[in-house]
C-alpha positions in Angstrom: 82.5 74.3 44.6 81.8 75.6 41.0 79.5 78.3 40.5 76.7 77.5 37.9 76.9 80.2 35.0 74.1 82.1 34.6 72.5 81.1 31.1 69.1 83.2 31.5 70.3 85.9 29.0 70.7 83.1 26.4 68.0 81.3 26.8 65.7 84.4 26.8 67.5 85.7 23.2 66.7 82.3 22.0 63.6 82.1 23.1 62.9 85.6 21.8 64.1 84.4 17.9 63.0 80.9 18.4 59.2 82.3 17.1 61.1 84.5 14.2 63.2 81.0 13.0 59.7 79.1 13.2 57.6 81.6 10.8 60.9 81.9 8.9 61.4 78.2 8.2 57.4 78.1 7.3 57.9 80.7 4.7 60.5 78.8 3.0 58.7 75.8 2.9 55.5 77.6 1.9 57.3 79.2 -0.6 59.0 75.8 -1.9 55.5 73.9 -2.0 54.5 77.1 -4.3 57.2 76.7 -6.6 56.3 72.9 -6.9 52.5 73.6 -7.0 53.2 76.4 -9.9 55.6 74.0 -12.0 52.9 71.3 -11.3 50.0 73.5 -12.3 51.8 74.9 -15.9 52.4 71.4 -16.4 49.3 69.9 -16.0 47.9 73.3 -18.3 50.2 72.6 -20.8 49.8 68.5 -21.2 45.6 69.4 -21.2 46.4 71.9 -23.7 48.1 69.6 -25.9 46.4 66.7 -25.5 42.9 68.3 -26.2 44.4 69.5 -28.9 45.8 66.2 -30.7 43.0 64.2 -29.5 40.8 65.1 -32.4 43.6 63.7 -35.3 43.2 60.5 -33.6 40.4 59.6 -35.0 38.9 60.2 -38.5 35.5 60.0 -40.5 35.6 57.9 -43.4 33.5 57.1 -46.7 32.6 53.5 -47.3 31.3 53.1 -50.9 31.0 50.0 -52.4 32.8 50.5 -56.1 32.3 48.9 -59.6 35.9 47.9 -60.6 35.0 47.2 -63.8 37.3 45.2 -66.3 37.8 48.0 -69.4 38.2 50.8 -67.0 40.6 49.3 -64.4 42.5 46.9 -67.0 42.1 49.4 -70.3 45.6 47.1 -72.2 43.4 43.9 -70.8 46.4 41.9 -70.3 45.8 42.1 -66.5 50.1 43.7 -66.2 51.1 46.2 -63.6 51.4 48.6 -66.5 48.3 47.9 -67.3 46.6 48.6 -63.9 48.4 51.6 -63.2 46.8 53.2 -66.6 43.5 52.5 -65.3 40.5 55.1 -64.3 40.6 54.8 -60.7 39.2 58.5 -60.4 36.0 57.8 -62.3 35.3 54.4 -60.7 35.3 57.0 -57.3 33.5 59.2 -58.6 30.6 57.0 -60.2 30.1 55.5 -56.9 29.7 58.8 -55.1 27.3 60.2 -58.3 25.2 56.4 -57.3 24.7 57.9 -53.9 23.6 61.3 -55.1 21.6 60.5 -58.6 20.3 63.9 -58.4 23.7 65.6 -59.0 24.0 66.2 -63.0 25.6 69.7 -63.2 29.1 69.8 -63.8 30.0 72.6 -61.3 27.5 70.5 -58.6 29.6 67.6 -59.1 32.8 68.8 -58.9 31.5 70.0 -55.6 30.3 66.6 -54.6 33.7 65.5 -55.6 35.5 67.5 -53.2 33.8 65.0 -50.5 37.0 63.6 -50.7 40.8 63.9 -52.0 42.0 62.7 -55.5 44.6 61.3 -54.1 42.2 58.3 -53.3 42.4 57.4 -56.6 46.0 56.0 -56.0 45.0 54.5 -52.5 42.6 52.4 -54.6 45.1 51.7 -57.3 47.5 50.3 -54.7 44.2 48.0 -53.6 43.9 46.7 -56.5 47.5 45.7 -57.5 48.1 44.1 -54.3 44.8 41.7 -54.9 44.0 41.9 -59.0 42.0 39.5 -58.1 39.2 42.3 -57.4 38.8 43.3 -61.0 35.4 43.1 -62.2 33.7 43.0 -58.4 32.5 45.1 -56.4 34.3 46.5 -53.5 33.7 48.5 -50.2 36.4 50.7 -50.7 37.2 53.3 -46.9 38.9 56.6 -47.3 38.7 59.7 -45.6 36.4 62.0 -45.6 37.9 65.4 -46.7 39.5 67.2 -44.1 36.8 70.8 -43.6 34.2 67.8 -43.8 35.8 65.8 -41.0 36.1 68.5 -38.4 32.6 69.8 -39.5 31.6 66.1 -38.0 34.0 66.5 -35.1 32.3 69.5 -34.5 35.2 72.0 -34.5 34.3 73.6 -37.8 31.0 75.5 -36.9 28.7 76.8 -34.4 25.4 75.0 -35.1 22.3 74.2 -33.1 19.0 71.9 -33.6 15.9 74.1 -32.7 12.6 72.5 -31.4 9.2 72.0 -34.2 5.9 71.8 -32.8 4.5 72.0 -36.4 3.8 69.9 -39.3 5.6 70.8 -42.2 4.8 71.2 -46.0 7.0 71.6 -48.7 5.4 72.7 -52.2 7.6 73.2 -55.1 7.1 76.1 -57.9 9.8 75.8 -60.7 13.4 75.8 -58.4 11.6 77.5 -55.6 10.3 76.1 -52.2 7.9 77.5 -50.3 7.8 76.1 -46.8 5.3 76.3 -44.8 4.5 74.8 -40.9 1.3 74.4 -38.8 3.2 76.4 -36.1 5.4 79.4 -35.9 8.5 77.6 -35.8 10.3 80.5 -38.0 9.4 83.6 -35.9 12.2 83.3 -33.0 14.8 82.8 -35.7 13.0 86.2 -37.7 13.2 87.6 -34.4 17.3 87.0 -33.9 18.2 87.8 -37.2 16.5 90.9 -37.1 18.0 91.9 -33.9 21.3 90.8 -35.5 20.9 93.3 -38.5 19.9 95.8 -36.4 22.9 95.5 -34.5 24.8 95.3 -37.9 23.7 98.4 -39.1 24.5 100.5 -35.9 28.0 98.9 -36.0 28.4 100.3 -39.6 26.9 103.8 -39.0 29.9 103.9 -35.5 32.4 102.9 -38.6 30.7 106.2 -41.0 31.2 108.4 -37.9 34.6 107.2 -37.1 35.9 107.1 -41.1 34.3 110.9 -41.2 36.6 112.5 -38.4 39.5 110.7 -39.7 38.9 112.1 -43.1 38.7 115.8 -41.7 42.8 115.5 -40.2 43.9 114.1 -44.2 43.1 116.2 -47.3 43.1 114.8 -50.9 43.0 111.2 -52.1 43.3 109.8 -48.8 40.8 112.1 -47.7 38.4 111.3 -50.6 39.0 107.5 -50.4 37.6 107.8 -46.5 34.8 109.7 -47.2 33.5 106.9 -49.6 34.4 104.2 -47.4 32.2 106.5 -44.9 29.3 107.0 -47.4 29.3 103.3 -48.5 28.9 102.3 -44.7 25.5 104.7 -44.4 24.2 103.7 -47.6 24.2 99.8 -46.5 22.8 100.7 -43.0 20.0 102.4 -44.7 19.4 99.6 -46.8 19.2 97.5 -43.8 17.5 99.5 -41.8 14.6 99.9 -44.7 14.1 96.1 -45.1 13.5 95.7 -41.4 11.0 98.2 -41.4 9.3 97.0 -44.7 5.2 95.9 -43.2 4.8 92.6 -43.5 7.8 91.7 -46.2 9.5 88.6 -45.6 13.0 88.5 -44.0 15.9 87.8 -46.7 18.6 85.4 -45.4 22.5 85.9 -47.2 25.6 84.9 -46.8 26.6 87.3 -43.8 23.7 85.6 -41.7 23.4 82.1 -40.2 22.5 79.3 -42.6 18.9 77.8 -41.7 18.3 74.6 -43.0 15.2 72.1 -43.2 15.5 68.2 -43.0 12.4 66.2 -44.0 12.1 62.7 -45.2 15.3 62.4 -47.4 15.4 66.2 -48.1 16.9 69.1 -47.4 15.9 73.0 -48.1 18.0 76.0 -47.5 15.9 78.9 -46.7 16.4 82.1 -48.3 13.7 84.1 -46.6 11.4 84.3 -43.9 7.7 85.8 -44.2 6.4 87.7 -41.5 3.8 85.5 -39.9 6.9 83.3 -38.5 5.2 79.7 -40.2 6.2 80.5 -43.9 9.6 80.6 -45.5 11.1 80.3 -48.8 14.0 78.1 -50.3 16.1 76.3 -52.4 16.5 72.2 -52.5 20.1 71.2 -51.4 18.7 67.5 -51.8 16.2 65.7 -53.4 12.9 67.8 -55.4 9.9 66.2 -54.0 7.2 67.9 -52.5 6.0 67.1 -48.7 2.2 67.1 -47.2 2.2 67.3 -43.7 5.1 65.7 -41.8 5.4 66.4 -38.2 8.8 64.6 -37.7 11.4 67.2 -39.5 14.7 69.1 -38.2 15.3 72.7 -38.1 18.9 73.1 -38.2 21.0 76.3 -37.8 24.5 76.8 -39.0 25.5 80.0 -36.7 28.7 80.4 -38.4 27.6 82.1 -41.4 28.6 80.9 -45.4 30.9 84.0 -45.9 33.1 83.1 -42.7 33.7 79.4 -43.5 35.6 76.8 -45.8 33.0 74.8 -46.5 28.8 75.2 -48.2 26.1 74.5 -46.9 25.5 72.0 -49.9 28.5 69.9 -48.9 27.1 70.3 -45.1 23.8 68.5 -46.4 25.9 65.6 -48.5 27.8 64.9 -45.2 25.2 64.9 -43.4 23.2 62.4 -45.7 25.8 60.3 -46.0 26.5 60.1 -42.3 22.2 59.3 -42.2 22.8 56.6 -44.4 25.5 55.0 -42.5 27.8 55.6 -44.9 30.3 57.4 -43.0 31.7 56.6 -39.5 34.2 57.0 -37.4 36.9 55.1 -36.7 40.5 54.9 -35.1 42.8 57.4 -37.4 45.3 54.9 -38.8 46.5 57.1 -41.7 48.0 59.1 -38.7 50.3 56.1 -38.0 50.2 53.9 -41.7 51.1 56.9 -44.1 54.1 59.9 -44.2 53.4 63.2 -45.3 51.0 64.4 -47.4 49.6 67.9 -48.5 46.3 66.4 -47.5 45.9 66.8 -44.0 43.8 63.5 -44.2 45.9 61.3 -45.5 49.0 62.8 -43.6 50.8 60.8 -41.0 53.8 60.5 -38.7 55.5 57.3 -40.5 58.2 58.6 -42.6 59.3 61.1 -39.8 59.3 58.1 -37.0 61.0 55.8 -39.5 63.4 58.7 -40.4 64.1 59.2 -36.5 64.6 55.6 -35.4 67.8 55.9 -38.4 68.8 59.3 -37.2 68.9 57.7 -33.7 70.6 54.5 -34.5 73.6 56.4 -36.0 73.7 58.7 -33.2 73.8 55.7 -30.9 76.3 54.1 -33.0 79.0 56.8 -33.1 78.6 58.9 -29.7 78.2 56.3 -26.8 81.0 54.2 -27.8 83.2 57.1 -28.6 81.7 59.1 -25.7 82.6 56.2 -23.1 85.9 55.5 -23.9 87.0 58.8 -24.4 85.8 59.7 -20.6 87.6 56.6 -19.8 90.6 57.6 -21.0 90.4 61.1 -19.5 89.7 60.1 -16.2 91.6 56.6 -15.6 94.5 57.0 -17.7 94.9 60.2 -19.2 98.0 62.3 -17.3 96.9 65.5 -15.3 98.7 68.1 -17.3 97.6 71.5 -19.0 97.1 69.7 -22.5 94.4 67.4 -20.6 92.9 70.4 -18.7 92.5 72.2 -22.4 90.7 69.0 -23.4 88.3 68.9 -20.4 87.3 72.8 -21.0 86.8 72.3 -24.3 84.3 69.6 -23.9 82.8 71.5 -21.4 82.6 74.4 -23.6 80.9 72.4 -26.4 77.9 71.0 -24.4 77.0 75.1 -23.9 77.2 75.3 -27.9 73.9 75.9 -29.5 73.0 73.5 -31.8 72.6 75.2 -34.8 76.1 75.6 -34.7 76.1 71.8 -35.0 74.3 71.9 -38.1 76.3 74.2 -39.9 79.0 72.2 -39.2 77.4 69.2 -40.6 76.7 71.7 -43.7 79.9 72.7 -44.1 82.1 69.3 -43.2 79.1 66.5 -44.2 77.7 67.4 -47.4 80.3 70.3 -48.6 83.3 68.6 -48.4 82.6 65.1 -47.8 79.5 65.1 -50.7 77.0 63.2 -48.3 73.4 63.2 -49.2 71.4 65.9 -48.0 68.4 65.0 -45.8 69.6 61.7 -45.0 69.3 59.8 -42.1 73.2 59.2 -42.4 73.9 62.6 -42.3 70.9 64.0 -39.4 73.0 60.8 -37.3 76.5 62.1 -38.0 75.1 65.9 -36.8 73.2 64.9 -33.6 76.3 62.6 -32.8 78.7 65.7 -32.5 76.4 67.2 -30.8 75.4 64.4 -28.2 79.6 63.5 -27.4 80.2 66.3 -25.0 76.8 65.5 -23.0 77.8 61.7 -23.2 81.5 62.7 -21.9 80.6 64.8 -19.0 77.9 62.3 -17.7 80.3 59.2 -18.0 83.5 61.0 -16.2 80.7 62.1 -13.5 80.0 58.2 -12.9 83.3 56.9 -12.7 84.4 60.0 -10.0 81.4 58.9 -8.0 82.9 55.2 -7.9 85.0 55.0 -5.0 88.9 55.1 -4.9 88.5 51.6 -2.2 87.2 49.8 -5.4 90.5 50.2 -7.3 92.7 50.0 -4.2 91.3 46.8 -3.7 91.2 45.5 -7.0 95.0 46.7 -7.7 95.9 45.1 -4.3 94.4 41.5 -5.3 97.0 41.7 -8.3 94.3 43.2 -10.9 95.9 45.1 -13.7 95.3 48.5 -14.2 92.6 47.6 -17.3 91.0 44.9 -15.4 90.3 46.6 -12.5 88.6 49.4 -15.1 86.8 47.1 -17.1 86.0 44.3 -14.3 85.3 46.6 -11.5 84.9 50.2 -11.7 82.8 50.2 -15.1 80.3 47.8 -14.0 80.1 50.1 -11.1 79.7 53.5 -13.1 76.8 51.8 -15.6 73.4 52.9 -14.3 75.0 56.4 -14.7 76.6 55.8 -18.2 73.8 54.6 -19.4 71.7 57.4 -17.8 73.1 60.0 -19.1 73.5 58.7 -22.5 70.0 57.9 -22.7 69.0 61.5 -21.3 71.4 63.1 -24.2 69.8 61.1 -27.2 65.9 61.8 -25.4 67.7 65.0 -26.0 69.3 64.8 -29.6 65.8 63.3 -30.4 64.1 66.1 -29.9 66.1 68.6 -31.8 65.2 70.7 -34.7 67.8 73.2 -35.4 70.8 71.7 -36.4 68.7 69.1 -39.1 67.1 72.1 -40.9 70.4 73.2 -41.7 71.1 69.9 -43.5 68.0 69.6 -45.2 66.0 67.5 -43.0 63.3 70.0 -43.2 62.6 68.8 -47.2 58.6 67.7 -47.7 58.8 64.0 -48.0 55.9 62.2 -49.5 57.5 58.3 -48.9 59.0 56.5 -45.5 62.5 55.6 -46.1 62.9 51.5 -45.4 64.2 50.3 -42.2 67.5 48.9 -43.8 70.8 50.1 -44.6 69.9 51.9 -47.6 67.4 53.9 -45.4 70.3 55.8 -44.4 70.9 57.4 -47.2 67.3 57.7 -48.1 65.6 61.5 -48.0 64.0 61.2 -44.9 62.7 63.8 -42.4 62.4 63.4 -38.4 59.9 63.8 -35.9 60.9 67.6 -34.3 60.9 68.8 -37.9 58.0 67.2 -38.6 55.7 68.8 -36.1 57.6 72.0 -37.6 56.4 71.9 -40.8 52.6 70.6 -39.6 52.3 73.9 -37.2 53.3 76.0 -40.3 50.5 74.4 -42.7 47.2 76.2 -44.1 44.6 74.0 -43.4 43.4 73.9 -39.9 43.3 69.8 -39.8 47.0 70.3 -39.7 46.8 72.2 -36.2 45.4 68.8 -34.8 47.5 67.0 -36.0 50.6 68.6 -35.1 49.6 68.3 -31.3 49.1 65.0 -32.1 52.6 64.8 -33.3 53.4 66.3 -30.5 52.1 63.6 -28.2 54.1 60.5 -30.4 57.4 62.5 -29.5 56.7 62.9 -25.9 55.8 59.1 -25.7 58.8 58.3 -27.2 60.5 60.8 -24.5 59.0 59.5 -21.8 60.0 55.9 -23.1 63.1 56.6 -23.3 63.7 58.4 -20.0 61.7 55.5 -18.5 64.3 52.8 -19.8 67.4 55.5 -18.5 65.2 54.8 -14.7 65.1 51.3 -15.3 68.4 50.6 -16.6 69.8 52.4 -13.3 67.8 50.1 -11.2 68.8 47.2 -12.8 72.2 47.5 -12.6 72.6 49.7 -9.7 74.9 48.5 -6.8 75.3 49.3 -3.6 78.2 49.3 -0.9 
């Protein structure tokens, strides 16, 4: 009989490390769901950042104004020829309908500020209108365009801090010469007194700190630099004096300037921009922003304050009152921002849109679809059904692996160099962007096509060699069919990927500003055209704040088109997926 071994001393070491391998196993996974919870959470932070971002350049404010396209100033030859038409006065038809909807406006320096309501560049918009239909000369036409692009945020509210305040007053309005002395049944002026005294106060400590601090600097520095400090340090006390001595001025009314918040009153059709603000709270004076009529008595009247004060922003308070008339009137609204989608670039961030860069990128793409998945296939074909093992192909299969790791901008001085150097190629042509990303796309193509074939396996050959297949047929008929849903995979994740590049086109002068969409035909290839990546480039590096909204925007039409095309690589594999 066998003696049983004694397995206590095992059983109690496992036991003893069987708690250890639990909490160790918990920590991984804890630490794995962490990882995925992180990547989740700066992708969810990211996307909400974008997309609040671009949200905004979706949709836009426009002007509807009903135009007088009168015969001698749209057709001045009066022949009714495109020569003709393009001569005509398409600015002052514009602008005679906005000066119809402010008859007020006679100064020339007021109207060139009503003006700037909108772009010039309008004027061609409307031009383009009426060549397409002449049959609109001598009518009148509701002409939309966009509002200018300050304006348009100002509505959107992203250009200022601004607040309604409650009444409980009536309000009167008496005019002496081009002042306006307002005056309320109730206080409704003596919290607003209140803050902006407070605010001064605080303004004046703040420059007094900046006296002290300039003073001590000064006394480490001797001569000009010294002096210059001192002054600096001087001016500072003198204007917190000053400030300080109109606060504590009995009973004088509180003056409002630029450096302050703009407080303006809407009554009946008008609107008054107060300059001061008398002590008993219920009595201010002003200036007329619109209209010049007196008012007895209205109870139903808005105080409105712009926080963001004149001196810190783009746009007046004048233009503030225009939009806001016109928006009263119904003569501005909003709508879906089609110019986004319907125009290319533009130095006017309203009128600037993503057409010539997507047009530009669906040519780029077609040439780099043309040239590297053919060329990519076959050549991984060759390598790994018929090409001898030997050292020359080793060297080839190294080097292609080598230039997947080279940076792109390599790429693109390449396509300099080869492209448009020696070859004489137009420069910022679709032909061109296509040859670039192509070079760079092959090795990607390549490696992802070999991979597919190696992961059909060696039975399907055998057995298509041993049913008297030749050594093409049983490639073509059996293995390729086999290897598509990872061909096509990979070549559609390496052009997502040559899509989004910007490097290697800026070196080939992709990055030019480009005002018109190239056509979708052949001789869109060698049209100047830009692309999307470079696009959003040049968006994120222009002055105007509209463009930051737009960019992100931009931003959001490229990952579409990302995701669209990574969606087709999952369907494709799907589809043609089989199984043994």
């Amino acid at each position: 009989m066998t003696d049983t071994p004694d397995i206590s001393p095992i059983r109690s070491a496992v036991s003893k490390n069987l708690g250890a391998r639990y909490r160790a196993e918990l920590r991984f996974r804890a630490a794995g769901l962490a990882a995925v919870a992180a990547a989740v959470g700066i992708l969810i932070v990211l996307l909400s950042s974008i997309v609040s971002g671009g949200l905004p350049a979706f949709t836009v404010n426009e002007l509807e104004l009903t135009v007088d396209l009168e015969r001698e100033v749209i057709d001045p030859l009066g022949d009714g020829s495109e020569e003709s038409l393009r001569r005509g006065g398409y600015s002052r038809v514009l602008q005679s309908a906005m000066r119809a909807e402010f008859p007020e406006v006679q100064a020339r320096r007021d109207l060139r500020n009503l003006f700037s309501l909108y772009t010039a560049l309008n004027a061609t918009r409307l031009m383009d209108e009426v060549l397409e239909n002449p049959g609109l000369i001598g009518s009148r036409h509701v002409f939309t365009m966009p509002l200018a692009d300050d304006l348009d945020l100002y509505l959107k509210g992203l250009l200022v801090e601004d607040r309604v305040l409650d009444t409980d007053g009536a309000l009167s309005l008496s005019v002496e010469g081009d002042a306006v002395t307002v005056r309320s049944s109730a206080t409704d002026f003596r919290d607003l007194a209140g803050e902006f005294a407070r605010t001064l106060r605080a303004r004046a400590t703040l420059l007094e700190v900046e006296a002290d601090t300039l003073a001590e600097r000064a006394e480490g520095l001797s001569g000009n630099d010294a002096e210059d400090m001192l002054y600096d340090a001087e001016l500072n006390r003198r204007r917190a004096l000053d400030i300080r001595a109109t606060l504590e001025r009995d009973a004088g009314p509180l003056a409002l300037d630029a450096s302050l918040p703009s407080v303006l009153v809407e009554v009946d059709g008008r609107a008054v921009a107060l300059t001061s603000i008398a002590a008993d709270g219920a009595t201010a004076s002003g200036r007329f922003l619109l209209g010049s009529e007196p008012v007895d008595a209205m109870s139903d009247w808005t105080l409105y304050v712009i926080d963001t004060p004149a001196e810190r922003r783009r746009v007046s308070d004048q233009l503030i009152v225009w939009t806001r008339a016109l928006e009263a009137r119904g003569v501005i609204s909003s709508a879906f921002n089609t110019y986004l989608f319907a125009n290319a670039d533009s130095r006017e961030p309203e009128l600037a849109g993503v057409k010539g860069a997507l047009f530009g990128s669906i040519l780029t793409m077609i040439i780099t679809i043309t040239i590297s998945v053919p060329i990519g296939v076959f050549t991984a074909l060759y390598l790994e059904e018929y090409a001898p093992k030997n050292r020359f192909t080793a060297l080839i299969e190294v080097n292609i692996n080598n230039l997947a790791a080279v940076p792109s901008i390599v790429f693109g001085l390449l396509g300099l160099a080869v492209f448009i150097n020696a070859f004489g190629l137009p420069r910022s042509a679709p032909l061109v962007g296509g040859l670039v990303l192509s070079l760079m796309t092959l090795p990607t193509v390549i490696i992802a096509t070999r991979a597919a074939l190696k992961a059909v396996p060696q039975s399907i050959r055998q057995a298509a060699l041993a049913v008297g297949a030749s050594r093409t047929q049983t490639v073509f008929h059996h293995v390729l069919p086999l290897a598509a849903p990872g061909i096509l995979t990979g070549s559609i994740i390496g052009l997502a990927q040559a899509m989004g590049e910007t490097a290697p086109l800026l070196m080939i002068g992709m990055v030019a500003f480009i005002a018109d969409a190239p056509t979708l035909g052949l001789e869109g290839f060698t049209q100047p055209a830009t692309v999307m990546p470079v696009q959003i480039f040049l968006w994120s590096d222009g002055a105007e704040r509209a463009f930051e909204a737009r960019t992100a925007a931009a931003i959001l039409v490229l990952l579409a088109l990302m995701i669209g095309f990574n969606a087709l690589a999952i369907y494709l594999r799907r589809r043609f997926e089989r199984r043994w």
